[in-house]
PDB file as gemmi writes it, atoms N, CA and C in Angstrom:
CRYST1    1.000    1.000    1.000  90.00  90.00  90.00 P 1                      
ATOM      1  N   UNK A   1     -15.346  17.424 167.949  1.00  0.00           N  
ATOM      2  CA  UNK A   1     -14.959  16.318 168.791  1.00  0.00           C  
ATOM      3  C   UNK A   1     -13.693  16.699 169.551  1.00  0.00           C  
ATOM      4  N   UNK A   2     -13.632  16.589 170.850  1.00  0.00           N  
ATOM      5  CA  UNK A   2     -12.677  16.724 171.584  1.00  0.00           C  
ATOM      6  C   UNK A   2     -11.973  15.318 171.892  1.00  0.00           C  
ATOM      7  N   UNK A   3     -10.427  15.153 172.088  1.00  0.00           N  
ATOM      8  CA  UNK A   3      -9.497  13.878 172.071  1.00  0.00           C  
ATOM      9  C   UNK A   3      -8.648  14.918 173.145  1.00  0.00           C  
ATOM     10  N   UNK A   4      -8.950  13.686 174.328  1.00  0.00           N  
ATOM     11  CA  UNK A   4      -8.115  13.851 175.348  1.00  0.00           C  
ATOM     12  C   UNK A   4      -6.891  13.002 175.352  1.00  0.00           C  
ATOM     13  N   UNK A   5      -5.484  13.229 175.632  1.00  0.00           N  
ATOM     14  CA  UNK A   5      -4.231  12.662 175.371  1.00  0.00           C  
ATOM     15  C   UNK A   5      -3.892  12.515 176.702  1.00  0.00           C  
ATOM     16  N   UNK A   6      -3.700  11.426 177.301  1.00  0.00           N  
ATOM     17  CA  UNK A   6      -3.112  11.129 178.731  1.00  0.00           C  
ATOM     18  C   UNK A   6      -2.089  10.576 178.531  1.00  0.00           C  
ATOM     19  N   UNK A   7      -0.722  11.664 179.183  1.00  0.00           N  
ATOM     20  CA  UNK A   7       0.355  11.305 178.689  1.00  0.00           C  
ATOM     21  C   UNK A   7       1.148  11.212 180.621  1.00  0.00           C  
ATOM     22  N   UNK A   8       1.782  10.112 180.536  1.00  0.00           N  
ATOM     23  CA  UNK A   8       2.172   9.504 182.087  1.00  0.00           C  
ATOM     24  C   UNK A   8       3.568  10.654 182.116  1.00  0.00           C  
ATOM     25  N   UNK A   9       3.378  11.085 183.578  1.00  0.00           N  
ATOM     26  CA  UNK A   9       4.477  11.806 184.383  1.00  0.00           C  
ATOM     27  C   UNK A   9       5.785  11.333 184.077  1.00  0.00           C  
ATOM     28  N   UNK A  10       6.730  12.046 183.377  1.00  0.00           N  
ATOM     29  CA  UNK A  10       8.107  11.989 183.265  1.00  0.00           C  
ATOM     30  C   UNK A  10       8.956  12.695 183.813  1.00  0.00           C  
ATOM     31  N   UNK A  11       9.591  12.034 184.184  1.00  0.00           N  
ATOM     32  CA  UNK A  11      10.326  12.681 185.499  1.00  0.00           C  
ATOM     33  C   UNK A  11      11.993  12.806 184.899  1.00  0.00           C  
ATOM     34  N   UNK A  12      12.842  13.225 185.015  1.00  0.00           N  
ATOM     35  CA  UNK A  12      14.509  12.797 184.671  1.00  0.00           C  
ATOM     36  C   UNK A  12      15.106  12.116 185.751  1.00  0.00           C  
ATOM     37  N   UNK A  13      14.937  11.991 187.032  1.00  0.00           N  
ATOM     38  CA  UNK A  13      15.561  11.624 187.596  1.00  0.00           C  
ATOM     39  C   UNK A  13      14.986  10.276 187.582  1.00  0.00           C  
ATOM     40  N   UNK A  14      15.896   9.457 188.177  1.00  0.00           N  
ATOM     41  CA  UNK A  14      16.326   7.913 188.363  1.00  0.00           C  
ATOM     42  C   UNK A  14      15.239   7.828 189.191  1.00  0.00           C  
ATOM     43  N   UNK A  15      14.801   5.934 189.343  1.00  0.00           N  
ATOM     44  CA  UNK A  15      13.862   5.634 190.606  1.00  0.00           C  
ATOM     45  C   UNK A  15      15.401   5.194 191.395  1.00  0.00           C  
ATOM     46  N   UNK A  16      16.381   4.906 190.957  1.00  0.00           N  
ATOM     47  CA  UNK A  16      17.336   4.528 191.964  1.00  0.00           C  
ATOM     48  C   UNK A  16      17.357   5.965 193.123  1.00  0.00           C  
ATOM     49  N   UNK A  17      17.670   6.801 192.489  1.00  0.00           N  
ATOM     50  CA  UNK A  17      17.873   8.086 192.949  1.00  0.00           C  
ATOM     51  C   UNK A  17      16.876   8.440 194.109  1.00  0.00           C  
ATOM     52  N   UNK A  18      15.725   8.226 193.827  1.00  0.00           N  
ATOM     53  CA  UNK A  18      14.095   8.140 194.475  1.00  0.00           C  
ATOM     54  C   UNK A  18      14.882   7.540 195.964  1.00  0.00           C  
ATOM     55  N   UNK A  19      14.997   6.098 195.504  1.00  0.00           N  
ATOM     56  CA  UNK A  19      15.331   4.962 196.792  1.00  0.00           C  
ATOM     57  C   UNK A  19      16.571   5.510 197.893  1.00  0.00           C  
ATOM     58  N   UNK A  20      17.795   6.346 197.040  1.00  0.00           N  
ATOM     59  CA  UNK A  20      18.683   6.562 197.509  1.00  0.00           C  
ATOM     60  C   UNK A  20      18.302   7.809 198.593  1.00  0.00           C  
ATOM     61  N   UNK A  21      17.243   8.912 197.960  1.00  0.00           N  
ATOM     62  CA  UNK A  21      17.227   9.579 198.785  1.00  0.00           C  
ATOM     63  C   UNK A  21      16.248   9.406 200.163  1.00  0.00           C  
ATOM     64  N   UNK A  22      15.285   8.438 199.768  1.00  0.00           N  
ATOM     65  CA  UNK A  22      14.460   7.976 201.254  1.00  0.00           C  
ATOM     66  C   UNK A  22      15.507   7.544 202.018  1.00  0.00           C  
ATOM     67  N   UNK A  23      16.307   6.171 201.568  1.00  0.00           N  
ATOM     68  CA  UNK A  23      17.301   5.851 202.443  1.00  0.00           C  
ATOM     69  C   UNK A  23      17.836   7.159 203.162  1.00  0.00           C  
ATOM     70  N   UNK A  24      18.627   7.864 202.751  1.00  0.00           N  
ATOM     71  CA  UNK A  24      19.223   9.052 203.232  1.00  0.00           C  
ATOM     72  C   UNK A  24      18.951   9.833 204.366  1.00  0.00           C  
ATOM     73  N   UNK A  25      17.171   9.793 204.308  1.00  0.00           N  
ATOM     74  CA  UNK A  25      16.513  10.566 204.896  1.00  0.00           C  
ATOM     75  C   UNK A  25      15.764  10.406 205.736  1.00  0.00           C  
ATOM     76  N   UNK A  26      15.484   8.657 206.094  1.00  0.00           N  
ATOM     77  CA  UNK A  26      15.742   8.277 207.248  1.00  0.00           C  
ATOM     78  C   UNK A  26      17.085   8.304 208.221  1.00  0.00           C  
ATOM     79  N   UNK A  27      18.248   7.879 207.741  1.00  0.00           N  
ATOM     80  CA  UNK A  27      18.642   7.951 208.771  1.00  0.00           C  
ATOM     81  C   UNK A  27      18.908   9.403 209.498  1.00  0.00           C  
ATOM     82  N   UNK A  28      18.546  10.352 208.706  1.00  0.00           N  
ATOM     83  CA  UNK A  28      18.552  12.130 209.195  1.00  0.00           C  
ATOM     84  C   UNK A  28      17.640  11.986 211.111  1.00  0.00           C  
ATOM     85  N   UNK A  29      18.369  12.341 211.883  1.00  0.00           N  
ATOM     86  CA  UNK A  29      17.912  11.976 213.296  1.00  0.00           C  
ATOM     87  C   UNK A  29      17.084  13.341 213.319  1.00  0.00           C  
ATOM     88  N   UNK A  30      17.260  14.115 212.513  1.00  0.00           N  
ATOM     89  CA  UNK A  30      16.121  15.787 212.896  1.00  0.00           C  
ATOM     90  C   UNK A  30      14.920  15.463 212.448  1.00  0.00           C  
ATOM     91  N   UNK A  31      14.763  14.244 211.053  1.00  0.00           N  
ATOM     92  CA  UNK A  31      13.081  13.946 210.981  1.00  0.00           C  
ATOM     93  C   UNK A  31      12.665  12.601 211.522  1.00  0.00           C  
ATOM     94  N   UNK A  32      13.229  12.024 212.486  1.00  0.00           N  
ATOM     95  CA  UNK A  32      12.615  10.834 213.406  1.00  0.00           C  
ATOM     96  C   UNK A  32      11.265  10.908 213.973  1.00  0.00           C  
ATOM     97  N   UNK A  33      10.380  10.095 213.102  1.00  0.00           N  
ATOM     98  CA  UNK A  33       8.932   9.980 213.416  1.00  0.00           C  
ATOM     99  C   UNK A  33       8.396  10.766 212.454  1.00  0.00           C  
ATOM    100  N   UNK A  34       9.040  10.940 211.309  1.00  0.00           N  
ATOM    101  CA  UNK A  34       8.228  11.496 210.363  1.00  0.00           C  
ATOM    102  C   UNK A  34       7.746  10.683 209.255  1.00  0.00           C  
ATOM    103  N   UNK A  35       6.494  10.883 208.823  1.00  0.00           N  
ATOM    104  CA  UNK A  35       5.989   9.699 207.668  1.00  0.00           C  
ATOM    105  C   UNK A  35       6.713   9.509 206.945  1.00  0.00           C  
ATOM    106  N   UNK A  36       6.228   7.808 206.541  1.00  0.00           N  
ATOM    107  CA  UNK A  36       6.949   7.575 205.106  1.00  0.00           C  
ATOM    108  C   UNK A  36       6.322   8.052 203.786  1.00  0.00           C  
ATOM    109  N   UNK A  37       5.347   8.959 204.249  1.00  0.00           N  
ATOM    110  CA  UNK A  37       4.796   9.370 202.578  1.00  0.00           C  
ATOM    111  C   UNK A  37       4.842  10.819 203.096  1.00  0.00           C  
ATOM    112  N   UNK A  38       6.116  11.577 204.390  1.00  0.00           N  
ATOM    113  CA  UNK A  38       6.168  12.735 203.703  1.00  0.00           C  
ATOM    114  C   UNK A  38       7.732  12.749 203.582  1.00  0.00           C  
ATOM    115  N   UNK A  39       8.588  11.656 203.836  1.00  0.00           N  
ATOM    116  CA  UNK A  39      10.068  11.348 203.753  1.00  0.00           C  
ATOM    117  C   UNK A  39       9.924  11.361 202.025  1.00  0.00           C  
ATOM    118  N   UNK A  40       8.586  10.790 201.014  1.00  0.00           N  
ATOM    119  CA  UNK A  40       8.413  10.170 199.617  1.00  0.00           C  
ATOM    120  C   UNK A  40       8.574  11.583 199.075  1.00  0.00           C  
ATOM    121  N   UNK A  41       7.810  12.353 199.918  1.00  0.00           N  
ATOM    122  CA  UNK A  41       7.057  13.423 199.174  1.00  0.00           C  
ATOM    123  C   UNK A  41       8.173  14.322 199.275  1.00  0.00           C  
ATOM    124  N   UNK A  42       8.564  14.499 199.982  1.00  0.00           N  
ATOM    125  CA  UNK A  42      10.164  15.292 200.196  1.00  0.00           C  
ATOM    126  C   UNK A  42      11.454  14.743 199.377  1.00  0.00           C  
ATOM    127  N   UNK A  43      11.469  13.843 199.109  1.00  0.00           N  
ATOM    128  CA  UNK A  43      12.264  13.324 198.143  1.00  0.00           C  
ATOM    129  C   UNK A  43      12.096  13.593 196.630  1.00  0.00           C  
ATOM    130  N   UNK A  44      10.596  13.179 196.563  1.00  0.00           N  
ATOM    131  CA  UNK A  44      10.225  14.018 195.076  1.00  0.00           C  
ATOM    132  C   UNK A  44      10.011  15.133 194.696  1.00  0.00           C  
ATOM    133  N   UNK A  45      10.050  16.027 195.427  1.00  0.00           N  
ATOM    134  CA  UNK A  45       9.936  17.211 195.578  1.00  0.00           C  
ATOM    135  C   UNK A  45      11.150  17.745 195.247  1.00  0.00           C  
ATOM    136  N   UNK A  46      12.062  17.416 195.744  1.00  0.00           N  
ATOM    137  CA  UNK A  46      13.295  18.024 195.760  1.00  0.00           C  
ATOM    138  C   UNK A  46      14.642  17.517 194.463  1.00  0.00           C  
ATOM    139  N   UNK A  47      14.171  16.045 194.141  1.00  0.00           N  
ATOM    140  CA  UNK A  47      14.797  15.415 192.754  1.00  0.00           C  
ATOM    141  C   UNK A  47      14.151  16.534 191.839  1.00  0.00           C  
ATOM    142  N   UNK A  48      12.207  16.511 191.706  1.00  0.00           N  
ATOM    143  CA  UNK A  48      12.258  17.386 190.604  1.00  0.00           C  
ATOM    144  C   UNK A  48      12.918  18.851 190.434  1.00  0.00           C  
ATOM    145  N   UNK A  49      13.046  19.401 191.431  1.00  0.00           N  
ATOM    146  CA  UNK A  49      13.704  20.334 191.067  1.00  0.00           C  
ATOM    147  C   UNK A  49      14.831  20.279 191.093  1.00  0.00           C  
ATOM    148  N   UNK A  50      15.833  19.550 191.820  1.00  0.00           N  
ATOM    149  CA  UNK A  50      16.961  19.725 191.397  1.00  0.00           C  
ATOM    150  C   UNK A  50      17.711  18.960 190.311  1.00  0.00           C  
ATOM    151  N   UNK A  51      17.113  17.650 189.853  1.00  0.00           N  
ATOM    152  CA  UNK A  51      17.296  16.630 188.322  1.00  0.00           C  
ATOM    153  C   UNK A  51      17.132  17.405 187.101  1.00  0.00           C  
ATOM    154  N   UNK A  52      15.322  17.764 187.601  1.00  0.00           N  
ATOM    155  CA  UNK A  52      14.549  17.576 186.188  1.00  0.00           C  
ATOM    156  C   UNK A  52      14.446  19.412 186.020  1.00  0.00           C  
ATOM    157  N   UNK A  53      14.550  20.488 187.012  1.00  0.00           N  
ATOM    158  CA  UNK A  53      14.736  21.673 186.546  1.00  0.00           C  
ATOM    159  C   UNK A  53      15.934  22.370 186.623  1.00  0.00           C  
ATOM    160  N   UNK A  54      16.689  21.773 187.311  1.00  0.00           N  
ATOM    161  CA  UNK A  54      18.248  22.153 187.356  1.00  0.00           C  
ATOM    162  C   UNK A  54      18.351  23.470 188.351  1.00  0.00           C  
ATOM    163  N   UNK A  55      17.324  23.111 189.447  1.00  0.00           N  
ATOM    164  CA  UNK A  55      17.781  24.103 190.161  1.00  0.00           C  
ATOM    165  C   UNK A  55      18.533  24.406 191.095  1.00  0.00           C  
ATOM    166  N   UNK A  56      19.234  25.298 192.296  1.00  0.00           N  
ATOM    167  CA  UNK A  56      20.135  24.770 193.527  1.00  0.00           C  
ATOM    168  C   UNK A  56      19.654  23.952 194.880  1.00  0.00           C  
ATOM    169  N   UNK A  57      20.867  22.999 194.907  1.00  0.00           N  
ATOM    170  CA  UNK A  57      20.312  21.974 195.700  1.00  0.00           C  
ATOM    171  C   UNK A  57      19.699  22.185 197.195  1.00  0.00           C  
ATOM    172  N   UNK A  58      20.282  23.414 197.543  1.00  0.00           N  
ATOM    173  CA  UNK A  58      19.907  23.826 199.110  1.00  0.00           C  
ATOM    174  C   UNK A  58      19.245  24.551 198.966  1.00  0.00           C  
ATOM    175  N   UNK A  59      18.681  25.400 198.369  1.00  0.00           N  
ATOM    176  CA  UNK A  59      17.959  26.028 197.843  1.00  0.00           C  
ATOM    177  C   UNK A  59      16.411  24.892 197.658  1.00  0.00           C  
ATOM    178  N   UNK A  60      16.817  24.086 196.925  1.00  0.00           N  
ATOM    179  CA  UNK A  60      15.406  23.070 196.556  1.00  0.00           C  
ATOM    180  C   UNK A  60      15.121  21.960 197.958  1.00  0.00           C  
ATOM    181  N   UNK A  61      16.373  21.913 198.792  1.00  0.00           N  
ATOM    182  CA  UNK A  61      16.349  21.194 199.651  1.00  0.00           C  
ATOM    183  C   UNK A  61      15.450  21.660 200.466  1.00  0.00           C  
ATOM    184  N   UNK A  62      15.425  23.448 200.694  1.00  0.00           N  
ATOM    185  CA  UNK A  62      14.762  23.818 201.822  1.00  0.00           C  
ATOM    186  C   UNK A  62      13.401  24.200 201.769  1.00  0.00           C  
ATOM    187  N   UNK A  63      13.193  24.456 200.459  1.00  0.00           N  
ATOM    188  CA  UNK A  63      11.900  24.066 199.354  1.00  0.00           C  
ATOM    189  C   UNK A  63      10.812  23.219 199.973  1.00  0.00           C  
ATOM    190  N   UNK A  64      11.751  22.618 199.701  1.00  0.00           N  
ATOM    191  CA  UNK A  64      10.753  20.737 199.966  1.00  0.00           C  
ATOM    192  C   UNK A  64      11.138  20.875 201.568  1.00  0.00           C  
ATOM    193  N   UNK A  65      11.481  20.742 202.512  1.00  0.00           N  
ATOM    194  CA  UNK A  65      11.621  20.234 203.922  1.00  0.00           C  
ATOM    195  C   UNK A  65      10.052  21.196 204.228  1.00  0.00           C  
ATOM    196  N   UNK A  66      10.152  22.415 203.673  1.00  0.00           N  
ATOM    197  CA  UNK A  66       9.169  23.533 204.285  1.00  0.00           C  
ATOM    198  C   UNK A  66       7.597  22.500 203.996  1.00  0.00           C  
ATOM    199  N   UNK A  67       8.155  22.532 202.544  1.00  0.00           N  
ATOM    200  CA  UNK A  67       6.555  21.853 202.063  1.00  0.00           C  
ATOM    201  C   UNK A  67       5.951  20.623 202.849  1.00  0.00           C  
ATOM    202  N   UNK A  68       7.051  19.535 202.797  1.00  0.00           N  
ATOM    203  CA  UNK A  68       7.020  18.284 202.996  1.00  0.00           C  
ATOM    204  C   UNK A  68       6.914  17.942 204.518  1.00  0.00           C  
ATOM    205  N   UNK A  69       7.418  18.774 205.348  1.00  0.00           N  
ATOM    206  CA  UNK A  69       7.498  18.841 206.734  1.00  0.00           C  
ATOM    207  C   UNK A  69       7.203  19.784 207.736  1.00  0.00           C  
ATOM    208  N   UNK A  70       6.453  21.076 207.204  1.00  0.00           N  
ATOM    209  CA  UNK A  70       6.346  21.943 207.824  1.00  0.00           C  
ATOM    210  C   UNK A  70       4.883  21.656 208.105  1.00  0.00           C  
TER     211      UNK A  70                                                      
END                                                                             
């Protein structure tokens, strides 16, 4: 018998953190007219690695802009 365990996405970083960085990233005038689900996706992208793996922030920043916006 196989038992599948569905265990929900844990993240370390804050949902405040989440909110703080959309805010942020609208008002950025270099991505004007860019979605709000790739402003989301760029935000989460870049908390997980820099919260939840501890990696460098410009480094993860440019990470995610490539992914999220390229």
């Amino acid at each position: 018998m196989i038992v599948f365990v569905i265990t929900p996405l844990v993240r370390a970083y804050e949902p405040d953190q989440l909110a703080e960085c959309i805010a942020s990233a609208r008002e950025n005038p270099s991505i004007e007219g860019v979605s709000e689900r790739s402003i989301q996706d760029y935000c989460e992208c870049a908390l997980d690695l820099i919260v939840d793996l501890n990696q460098d922030v410009r480094e993860s920043g440019y990470e995610c802009a490539v992914k999220s916006f390229g």
